[in-house]
LUMFIMI-252780 format. One line per field, with one value per residue (C-alpha): x negated, y, z; residue number from 1. Coordinates in steps of 0.5 Angstrom, whole numbers. Layout:
<guzas>
x	(X ...) $
y	(Y ...) $
z	(Z ...) $
num	(NUM ...) $
</guzas>
This chain:
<guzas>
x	(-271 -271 -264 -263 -268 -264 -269 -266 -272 -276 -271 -271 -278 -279 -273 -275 -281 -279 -281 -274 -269 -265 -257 -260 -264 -259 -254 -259 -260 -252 -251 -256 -252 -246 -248 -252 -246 -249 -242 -242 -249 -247 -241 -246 -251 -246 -244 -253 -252 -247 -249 -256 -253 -252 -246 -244 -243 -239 -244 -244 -236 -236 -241 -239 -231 -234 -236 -229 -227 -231 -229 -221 -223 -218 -219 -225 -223 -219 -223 -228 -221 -220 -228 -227 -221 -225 -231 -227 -227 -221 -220 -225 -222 -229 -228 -220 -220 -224 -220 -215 -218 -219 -213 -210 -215 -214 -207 -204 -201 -195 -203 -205 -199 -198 -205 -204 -197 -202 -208 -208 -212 -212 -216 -215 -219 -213 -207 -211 -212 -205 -203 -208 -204 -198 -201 -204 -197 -193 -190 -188 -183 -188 -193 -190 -188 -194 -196 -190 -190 -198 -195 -191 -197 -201 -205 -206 -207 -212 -214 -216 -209 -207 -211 -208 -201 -201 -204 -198 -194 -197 -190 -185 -180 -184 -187 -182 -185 -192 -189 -188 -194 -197 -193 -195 -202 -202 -199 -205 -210 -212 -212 -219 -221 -224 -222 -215 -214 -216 -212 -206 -208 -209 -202 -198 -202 -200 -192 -192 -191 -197 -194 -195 -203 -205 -202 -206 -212 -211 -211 -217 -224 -226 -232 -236 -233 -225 -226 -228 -224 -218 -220 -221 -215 -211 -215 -214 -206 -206 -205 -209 -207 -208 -215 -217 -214 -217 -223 -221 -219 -225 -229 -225 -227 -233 -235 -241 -238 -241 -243 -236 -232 -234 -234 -226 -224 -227 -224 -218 -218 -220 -214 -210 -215 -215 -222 -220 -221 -226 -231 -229 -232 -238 -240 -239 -243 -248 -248 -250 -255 -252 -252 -258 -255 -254 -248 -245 -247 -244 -237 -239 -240 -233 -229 -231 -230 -224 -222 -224 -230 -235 -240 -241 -241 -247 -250 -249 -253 -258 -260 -260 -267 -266 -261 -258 -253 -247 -249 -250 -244 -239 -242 -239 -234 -231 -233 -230 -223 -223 -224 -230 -233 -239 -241 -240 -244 -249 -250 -250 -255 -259 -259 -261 -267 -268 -269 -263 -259 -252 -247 -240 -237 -242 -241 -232 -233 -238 -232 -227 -230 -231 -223 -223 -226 -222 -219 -223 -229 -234 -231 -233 -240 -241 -237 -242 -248 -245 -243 -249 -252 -247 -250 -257 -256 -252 -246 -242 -238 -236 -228 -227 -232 -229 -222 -225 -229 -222 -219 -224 -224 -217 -216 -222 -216 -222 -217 -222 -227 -222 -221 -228 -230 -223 -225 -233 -230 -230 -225 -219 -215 -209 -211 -215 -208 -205 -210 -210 -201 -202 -207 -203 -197 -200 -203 -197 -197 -191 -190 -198 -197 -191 -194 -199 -195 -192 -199 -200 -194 -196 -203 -198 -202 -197 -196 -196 -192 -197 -197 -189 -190 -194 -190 -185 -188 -189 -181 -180 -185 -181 -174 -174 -168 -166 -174 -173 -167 -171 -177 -172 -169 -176 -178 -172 -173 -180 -177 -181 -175 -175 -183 -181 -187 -184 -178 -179 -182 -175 -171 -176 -175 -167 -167 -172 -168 -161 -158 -158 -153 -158 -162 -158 -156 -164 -164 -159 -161 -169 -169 -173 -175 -181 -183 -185 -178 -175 -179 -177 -170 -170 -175 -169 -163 -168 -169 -161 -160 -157 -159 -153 -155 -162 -161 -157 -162 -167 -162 -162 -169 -169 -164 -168 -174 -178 -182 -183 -189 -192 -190 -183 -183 -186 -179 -175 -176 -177 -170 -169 -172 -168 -161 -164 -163 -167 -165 -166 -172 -174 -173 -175 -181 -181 -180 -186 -190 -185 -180 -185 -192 -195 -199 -196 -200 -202 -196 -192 -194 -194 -187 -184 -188 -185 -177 -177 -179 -173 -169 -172 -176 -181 -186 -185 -188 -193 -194 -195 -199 -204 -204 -204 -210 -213 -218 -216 -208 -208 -202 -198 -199 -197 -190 -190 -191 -186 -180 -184 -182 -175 -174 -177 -182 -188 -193 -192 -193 -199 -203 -200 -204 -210 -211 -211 -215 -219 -219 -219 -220 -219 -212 -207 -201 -202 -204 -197 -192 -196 -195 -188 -187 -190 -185 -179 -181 -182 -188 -191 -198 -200 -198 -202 -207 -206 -207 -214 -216 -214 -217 -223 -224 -222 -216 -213 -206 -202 -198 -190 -188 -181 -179 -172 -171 -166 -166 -171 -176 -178 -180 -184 -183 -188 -187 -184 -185 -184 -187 -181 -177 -172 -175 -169 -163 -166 -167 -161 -156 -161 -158 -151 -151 -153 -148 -142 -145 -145 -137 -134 -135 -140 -138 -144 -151 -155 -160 -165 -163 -169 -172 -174 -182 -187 -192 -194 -189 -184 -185 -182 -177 -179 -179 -172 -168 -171 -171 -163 -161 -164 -160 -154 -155 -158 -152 -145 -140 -139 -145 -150 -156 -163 -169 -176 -180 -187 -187 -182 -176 -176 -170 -168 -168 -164 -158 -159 -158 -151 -148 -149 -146 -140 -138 -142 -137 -144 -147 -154 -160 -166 -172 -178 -183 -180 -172 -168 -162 -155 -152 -143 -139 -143 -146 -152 -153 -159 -155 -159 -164 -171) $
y	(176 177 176 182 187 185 181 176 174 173 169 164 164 162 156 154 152 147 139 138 142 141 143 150 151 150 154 160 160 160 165 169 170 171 177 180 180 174 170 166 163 161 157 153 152 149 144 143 142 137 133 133 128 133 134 142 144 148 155 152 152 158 163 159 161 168 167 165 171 176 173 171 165 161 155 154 156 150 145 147 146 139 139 141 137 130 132 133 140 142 144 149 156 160 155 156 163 164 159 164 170 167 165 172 176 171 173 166 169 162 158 162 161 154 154 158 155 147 151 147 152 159 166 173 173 168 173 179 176 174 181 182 178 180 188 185 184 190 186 190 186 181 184 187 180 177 183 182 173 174 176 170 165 170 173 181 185 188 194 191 188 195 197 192 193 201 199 196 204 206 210 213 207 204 211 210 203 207 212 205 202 209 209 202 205 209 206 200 205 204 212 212 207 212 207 207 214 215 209 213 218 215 212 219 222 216 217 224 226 232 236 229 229 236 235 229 233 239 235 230 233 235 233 232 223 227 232 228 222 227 231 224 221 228 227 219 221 226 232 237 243 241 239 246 248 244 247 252 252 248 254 259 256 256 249 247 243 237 236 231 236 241 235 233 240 241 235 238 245 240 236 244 247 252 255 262 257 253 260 261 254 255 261 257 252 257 260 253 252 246 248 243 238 232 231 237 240 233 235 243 241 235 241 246 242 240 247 249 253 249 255 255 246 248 253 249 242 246 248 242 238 231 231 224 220 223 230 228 224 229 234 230 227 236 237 230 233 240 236 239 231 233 237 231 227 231 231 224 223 227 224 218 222 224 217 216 210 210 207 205 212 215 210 210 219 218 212 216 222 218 217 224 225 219 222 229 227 221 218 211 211 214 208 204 207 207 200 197 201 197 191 194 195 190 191 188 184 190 190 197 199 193 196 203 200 197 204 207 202 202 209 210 205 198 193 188 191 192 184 182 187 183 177 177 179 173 176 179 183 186 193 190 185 193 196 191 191 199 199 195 200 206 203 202 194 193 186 185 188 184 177 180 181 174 171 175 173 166 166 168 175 180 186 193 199 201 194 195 202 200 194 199 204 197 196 203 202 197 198 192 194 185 185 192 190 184 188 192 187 184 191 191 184 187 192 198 201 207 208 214 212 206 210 215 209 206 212 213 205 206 213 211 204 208 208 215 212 207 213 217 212 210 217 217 211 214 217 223 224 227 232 227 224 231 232 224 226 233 229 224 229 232 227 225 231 234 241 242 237 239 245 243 238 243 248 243 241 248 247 242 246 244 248 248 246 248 240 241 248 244 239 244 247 240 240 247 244 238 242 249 253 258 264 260 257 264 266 259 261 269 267 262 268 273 269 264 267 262 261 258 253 251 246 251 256 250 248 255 254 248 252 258 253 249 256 258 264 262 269 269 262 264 270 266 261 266 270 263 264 257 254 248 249 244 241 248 249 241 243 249 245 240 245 247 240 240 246 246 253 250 257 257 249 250 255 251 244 249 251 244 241 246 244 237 234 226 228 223 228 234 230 225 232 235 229 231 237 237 230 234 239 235 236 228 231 235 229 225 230 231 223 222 227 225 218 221 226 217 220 214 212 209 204 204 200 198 194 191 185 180 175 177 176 182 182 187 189 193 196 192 186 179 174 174 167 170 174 171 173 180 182 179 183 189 189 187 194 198 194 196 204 204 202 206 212 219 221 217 217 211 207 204 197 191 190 197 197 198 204 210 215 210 204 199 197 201 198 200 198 191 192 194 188 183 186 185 178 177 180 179 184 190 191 196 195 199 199 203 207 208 214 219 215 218 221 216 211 216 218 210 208 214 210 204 205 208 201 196 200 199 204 204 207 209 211 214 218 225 223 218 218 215 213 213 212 216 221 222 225 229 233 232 236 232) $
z	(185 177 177 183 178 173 169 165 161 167 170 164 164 171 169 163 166 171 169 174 175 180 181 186 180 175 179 180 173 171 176 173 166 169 173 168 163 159 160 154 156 164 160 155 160 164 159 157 166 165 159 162 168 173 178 179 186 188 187 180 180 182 178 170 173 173 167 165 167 165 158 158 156 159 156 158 165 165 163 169 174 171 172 180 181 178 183 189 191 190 197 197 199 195 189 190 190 184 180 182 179 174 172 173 169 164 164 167 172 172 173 179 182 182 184 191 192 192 196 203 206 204 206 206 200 197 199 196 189 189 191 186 180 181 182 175 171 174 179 185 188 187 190 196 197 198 202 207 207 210 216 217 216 221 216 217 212 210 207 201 201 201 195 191 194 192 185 183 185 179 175 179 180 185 188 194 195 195 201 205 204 207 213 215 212 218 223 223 222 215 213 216 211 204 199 202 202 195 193 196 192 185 186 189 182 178 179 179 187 186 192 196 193 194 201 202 200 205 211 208 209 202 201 194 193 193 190 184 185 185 179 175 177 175 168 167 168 163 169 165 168 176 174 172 178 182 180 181 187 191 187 191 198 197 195 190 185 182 174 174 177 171 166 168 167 160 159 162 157 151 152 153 147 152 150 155 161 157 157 164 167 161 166 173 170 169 175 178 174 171 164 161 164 159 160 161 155 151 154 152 145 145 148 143 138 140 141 134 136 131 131 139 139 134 139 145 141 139 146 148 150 148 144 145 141 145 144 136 136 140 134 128 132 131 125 122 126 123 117 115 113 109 114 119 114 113 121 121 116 120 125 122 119 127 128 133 132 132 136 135 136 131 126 127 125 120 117 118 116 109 109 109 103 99 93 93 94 94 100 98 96 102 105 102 105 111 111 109 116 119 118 119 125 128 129 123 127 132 131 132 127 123 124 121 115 114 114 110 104 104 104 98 94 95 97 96 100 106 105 105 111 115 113 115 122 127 132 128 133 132 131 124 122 123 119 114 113 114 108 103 104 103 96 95 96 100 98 100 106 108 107 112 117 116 116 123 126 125 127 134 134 138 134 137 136 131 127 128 124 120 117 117 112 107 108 106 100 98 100 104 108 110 112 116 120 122 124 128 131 134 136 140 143 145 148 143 140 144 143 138 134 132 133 127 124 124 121 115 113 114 110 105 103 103 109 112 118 120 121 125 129 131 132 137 140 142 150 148 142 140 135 129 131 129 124 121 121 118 112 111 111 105 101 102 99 105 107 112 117 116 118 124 125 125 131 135 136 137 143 146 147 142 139 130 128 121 119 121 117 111 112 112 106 102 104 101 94 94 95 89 96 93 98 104 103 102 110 112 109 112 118 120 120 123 128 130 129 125 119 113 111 104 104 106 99 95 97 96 90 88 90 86 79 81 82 74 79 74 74 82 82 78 83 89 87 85 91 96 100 100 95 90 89 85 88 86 79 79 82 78 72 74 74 67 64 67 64 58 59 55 56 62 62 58 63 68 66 64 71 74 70 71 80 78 71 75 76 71 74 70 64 65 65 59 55 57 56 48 48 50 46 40 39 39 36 41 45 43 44 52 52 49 53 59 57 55 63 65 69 72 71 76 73 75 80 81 87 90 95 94 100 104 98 96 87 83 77 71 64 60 64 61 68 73 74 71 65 60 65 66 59 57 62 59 53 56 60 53 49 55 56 48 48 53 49 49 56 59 58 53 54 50 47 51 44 43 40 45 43 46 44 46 52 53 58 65 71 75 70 70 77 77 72 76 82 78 76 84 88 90 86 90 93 93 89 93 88 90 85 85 81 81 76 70 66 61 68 72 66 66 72 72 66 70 76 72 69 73 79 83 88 85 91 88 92 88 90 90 93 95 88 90 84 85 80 74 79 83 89 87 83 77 81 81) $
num	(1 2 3 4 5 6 7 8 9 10 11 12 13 14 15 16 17 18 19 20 21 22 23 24 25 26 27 28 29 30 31 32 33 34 35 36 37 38 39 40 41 42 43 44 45 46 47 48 49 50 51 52 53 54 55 56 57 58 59 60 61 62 63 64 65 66 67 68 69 70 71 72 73 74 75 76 77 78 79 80 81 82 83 84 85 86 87 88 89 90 91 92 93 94 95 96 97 98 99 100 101 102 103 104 105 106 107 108 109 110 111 112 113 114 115 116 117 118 119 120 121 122 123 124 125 126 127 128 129 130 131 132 133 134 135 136 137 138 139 140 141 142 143 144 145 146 147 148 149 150 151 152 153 154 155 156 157 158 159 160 161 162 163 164 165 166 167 168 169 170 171 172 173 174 175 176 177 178 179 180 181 182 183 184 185 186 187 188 189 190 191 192 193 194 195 196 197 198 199 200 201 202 203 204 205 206 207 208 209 210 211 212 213 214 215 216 217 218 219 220 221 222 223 224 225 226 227 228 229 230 231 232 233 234 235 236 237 238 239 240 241 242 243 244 245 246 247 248 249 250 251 252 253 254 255 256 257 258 259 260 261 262 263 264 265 266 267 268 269 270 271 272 273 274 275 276 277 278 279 280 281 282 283 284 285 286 287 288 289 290 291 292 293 294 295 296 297 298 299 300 301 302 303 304 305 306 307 308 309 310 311 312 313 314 315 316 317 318 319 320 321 322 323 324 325 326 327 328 329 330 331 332 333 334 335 336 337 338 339 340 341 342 343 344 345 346 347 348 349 350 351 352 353 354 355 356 357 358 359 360 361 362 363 364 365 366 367 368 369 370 371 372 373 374 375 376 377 378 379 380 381 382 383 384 385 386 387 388 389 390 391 392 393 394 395 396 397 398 399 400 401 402 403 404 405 406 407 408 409 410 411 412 413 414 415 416 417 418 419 420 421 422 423 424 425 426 427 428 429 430 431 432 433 434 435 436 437 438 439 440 441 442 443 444 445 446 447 448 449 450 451 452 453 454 455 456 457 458 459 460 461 462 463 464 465 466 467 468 469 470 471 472 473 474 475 476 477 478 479 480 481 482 483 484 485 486 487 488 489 490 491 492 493 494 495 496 497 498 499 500 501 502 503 504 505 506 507 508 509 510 511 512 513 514 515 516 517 518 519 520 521 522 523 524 525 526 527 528 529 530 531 532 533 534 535 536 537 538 539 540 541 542 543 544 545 546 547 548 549 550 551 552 553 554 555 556 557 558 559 560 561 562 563 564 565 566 567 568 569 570 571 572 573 574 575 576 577 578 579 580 581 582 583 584 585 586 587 588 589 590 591 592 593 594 595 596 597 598 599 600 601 602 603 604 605 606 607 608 609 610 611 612 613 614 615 616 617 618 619 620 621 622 623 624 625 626 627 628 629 630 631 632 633 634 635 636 637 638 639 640 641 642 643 644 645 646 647 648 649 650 651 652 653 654 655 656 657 658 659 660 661 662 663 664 665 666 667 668 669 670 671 672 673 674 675 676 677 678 679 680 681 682 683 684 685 686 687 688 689 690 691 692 693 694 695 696 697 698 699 700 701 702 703 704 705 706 707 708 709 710 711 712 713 714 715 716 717 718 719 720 721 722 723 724 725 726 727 728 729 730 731 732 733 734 735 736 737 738 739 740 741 742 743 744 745 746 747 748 749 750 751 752 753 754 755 756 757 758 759 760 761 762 763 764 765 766 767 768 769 770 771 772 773 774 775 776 777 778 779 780 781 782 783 784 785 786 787 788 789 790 791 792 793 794 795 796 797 798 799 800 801 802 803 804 805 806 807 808 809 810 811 812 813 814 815 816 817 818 819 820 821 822 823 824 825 826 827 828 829 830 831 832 833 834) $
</guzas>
């Protein structure tokens, strides 16, 4: 009875208060934790039973094999089979059929099939739960099978076999499976049964057959359950627009239509950021009388937060009578999207002061909404506060808010405090692995993120097509070209290469290690590829310094109907900085808002910015840059002050640096270029002045990294480093180079000797040469030497890598952070232009 009112701590109560229970007693109890969700406790009262001398009956077997379901723990699922083979039972069909479930929601599909081939005697319910199965596993031929065998042992389906059957037609392969199935469904009656009719139109909906689904709901009666079915089924498979017309619709005959109709559809226009129909169903919401419903105006306020309407989310929490954590929630959640991250900071703290407590998508928008602020604000104490709610309430062990902890502190540059976070956490699933490898990468620790990966994999944990892409970007990093190829090769095998996430992926890795004809084969390969796909390979023909095929790259992309967004445009004109294409970059950048009716981003100015700077424009850059219309541009006056220091143009240069240290006084960036320019000028005083400034407004200097894989072993090298291995060999093969460049005459530039004298005006060794002397000492003659660089390579590397290419006859790729630099023969494909 307590059980039934769902009463647990009664049913304990009375349990617990037994002198002697009995097996009936103790299969009530276990049960009862089964039932009610409490399946750990189901399986550690089966062990207390046993232990304790009792033999489970078959009620028993079957309430702990629930359990097992309901928590995957094969294991423990069979150690209790090997329970019920030692106690006799083994054929009982109740018991079977439950080991069979089991088996299959635990994902051991090759068990439960052994199991039912055993079975001396089975059921209807045996037949369905292998139909089930292999439904289960995307197994159509299989489950059809099973399907057709029943009759040959003179079982007839049922409707629940035909339920089972159709679940397995879910893509449009086996929508002509689905068709049969339908004609024997009405042959034997069975589209009389409600739960088969929409069955049939989940799956006609689920392989895209809308023409057979709208005649499907022509004929049926439409009452109030179809309607909503139909209207979820359209949104769970991403068939937004038939929802609203469906709403439309039903309105248009008349029928009332209920909160779930309204909310799918909102969902549906949310999907679409159709705010025009959105506003529409607001009103028919009104109308029938439904607006303070708490639901409704929870999708009111996601929806119009989605659709950028911050001002009418705000409107419609406000009205609310009991703002719940959903509405709340859904309110920060929109203002985290819009990247309004303080503001959504400030709710949530509300919130907190309001004394609702959080819950896991709560605390994920406040985390993310942390990230947001890394590097512009105080995204990490904020992170802080947060994370210590975590634990207050609870909810330190929840992976997903665990993968955003992790996600945060990683993106707020604490490596260790991602670590901790990963190490408290008891169930570490793929999404944390992928979040950890992903952090690592985007600090920079390729090398780290690698060896996660490594450990991943042998913890046997299967990767995901983002933990793929995630790995990938480390390889980037690192130009872990060897390493990269056997991630393809395993994606491959996985069957992920025509994911055009990992696919994009793959052509990034592929252009940033230098091979540029790697990329355009993955490109070629990919069956559809998306926008991000385009944009990846317009990206890697920029940063290989070829304009011709980015632009072709960009036509075709047209050709194939896609439409350019603002981060293809922004592709597009990196790839106009990198060629010095001045004057066609200038109608790239017309044309966003003239041709394509867009906005240009802040990019987009930044990116003109930094193209009239390498063009010498240097007044109309500074021109532009006054007149962007956005607020801290920081990161033109950096560009410009770039183009400033390769130039030499130090009055420019000094009002540059004056206006960025004005925006952003942390920023080490714009104190490194000044230092620069008054070096290149001569000026070694004022220098010295620019760093003790940058020292005393504590901006950080990111350390030079330089990184090159030799064997599949990824090595990094600092300034000047004396730790490698190989450190004799290294810096002997330095001063080779210098000894051979000095002999072959002044048509190559020079390099510095290996014991130059380390101080601030004259540092030692840089890190790409190290990295460089390593490859040659390392490597086969002839072959190519590809080294990645943090920073962008500086120009004493850059005239050193030219002259080394020239009398080592190797081909030397340098990936830095602005371009990928091809050294042949004395040249570099850049054209000296970075």
């Amino acid at each position: 009875m307590f059980t039934v009112f769902r009463d647990l701590e009664k049913a304990n109560e009375v349990f617990y208060g037994l002198e002697e229970p009995n097996v009936y007693a103790w299969s009530a109890i276990i049960a009862a934790h089964a039932s009610l969700g409490c399946s750990e406790h189901a399986i550690a009262m089966y062990s207390v039973m046993k232990s304790s001398g009792f033999e489970p009956d078959g009620h028993v077997f079957v309430a702990v094999l629930q359990a097992c379901a309901s928590l995957k723990s094969l294991s423990d699922g069979i150690l209790i089979h090997d329970d019920i083979v030692e106690a006799g039972i083994s054929s009982s069909v109740h018991v079977n059929n439950t080991l069979i479930d089991m088996y299959v929601k635990c994902g051991s599909f090759g068990d439960a099939s052994v199991l039912f081939n055993k079975m001396p005697e089975r059921d209807i319910v045996t037949w369905n739960a292998m139909i089930g199965g292999f439904s289960g596993t995307g197994d159509v031929q299989g489950a059809f099978y099973i399907f057709r065998s029943m009759s040959q042992e003179k079982f007839q389906p049922d409707p629940v076999s035909c339920i089972c059957c159709l679940s397995a037609c879910s893509n449009s392969a086996a929508g002509e499976r689905g068709k049969e199935l339908h004609a024997y469904i009405i042959a034997h009656g069975f589209d009389r049964d409600a739960q088969v009719v929409l069955a049939l139109i989940d799956m006609y909906i689920a392989c895209g057959y809308l023409d057979d689904v709208r005649a499907m709901f022509d004929k049926e009666e439409k009452d109030v359950m179809t309607i909503e079915f139909i209207s979820s089924a359209y949104f769970l498979h991403g068939h937004y627009e038939e929802v609203i017309e469906l709403l439309e619709n039903v309105q248009r005959e008349g029928i009332r239509c209920t909160a779930k109709t309204f909310i799918n559809s909102l969902r549906a226009c949310a999907s679409l950021e159709d705010i025009d129909k959105g506003w529409v169903i607001h009103s028919n919401i009104v109308e029938c009388g439904l607006e303070l419903d708490k639901y409704i105006c929870n999708t009111l306020v996601d929806f119009y937060g989605k659709c950028g309407k911050l001002d009418d989310a705000k409107a419609v929490f406000d009205r609310l009578q009991f703002q719940d954590v959903v509405s709340w929630s859904a309110l920060i959640s929109a203002l985290v999207a819009h990247e309004d991250f303080m503001d959504g900071l400030d709710v949530f703290r509300e919130m907190e002061e309001n004394g609702i407590k959080p819950n896991e998508v709560t605390f994920t928008c406040a985390l993310k909404a942390c990230s947001g602020l890394a590097g512009i604000g105080d995204g990490l104490k904020h992170g802080r506060w947060i994370h210590n709610l975590v634990v207050g309430e609870g909810f330190e062990q929840n992976t997903i808010i665990g993968g955003s902890l992790v996600d945060m502190y990683t993106k707020c540059g604490d490596l260790e405090g991602a670590s901790v976070v990963f190490l408290k956490l008891l169930d570490q699933d793929v999404v944390i692995w992928s979040a950890m490898i992903s952090g690592y990468a985007q600090n920079g620790l390729g090398q780290e993120a690698l060896q996660f990966f490594k450990e991943m994999q042998r913890m046997d944990i299967e990767p995901t097509p983002y933990t793929i892409t995630a790995v990938l970007k480390a390889c980037s990093a690192v130009s872990a070209l060897g390493q990269g190829r056997q991630i393809h090769m395993h994606a491959v095998h996985k069957g992920l290469e025509f994911e055009n996430i990992v696919g994009s992926a793959l052509i990034d890795m592929y252009a940033r290690c230098g091979s540029l004809e790697d990329a355009c084969s993955v490109f070629d390969g990919l069956q559809s590829p998306d926008i991000v796909c385009w944009g990846t390979m317009i990206t890697s023909f920029a940063q290989h310094n070829d304009y011709e095929s980015a632009v072709r790259c960009f036509q075709d992309m047209e050709k194939h109907g896609h439409f350019p967004n603002a981060v293809i445009f922004t592709c597009l004109l990196t790839a106009c900085c990198h060629a010095n294409r001045v004057q066609e970059g200038c109608q790239h950048f017309r044309s966003i808002r003239e041709h394509y009716g867009l906005l240009p981003t802040s990019e987009h100015y930044c990116s003109m910015v930094e193209l009239l700077g390498h063009g010498c424009f240097f007044d109309e850059a500074e021109d532009l840059i006054e007149s962007i219309p956005f607020e801290s541009n920081i990161v033109g006056w950096i560009s410009l002050l770039a183009s400033c220091r390769r130039h030499g143009y130090l009055e420019l240069g000094k009002r540059c640096f004056q206006h960025a240290v004005r925006i952003s006084p942390g920023y080490s960036t714009e104190y490194r270029l000044m230092e620069s320019l008054y070096d290149d000028a001569g000026l070694s005083d004022y220098a010295d002045q620019i760093e003790e400034l940058r020292i005393s407004a504590n901006a950080w200097k990111k350390p030079a990294k330089a990184f090159i894989e030799i064997d599949n072993n990824v090595h990094g090298f600092i300034v000047g480093d004396k730790t490698h291995p190989h450190n004799h060999d290294i810096y002997t093969k330095v001063d080779e180079l210098s000894n051979k460049i000095k002999n072959v005459g002044d048509d190559l530039p020079k390099m510095e000797p290996a014991r130059e004298k380390e101080n601030t005006r004259n540092p030692m060794i840089h890190s790409e040469k190290l990295a460089i002397a390593f490859g040659l000492i390392s490597t086969p003659e002839g072959s190519t030497i590809r080294v990645s660089k943090n920073l962008r390579v500086c120009s004493d590397c850059h005239s050193a890598a030219k002259a080394i290419s020239k009398v080592e006859r190797r081909d030397i790729i340098i990936t830095d952070a602005y371009q990928i630099h091809h050294f042949h023969d004395g040249e570099c494909s850049c054209v000296n232009s970075w």
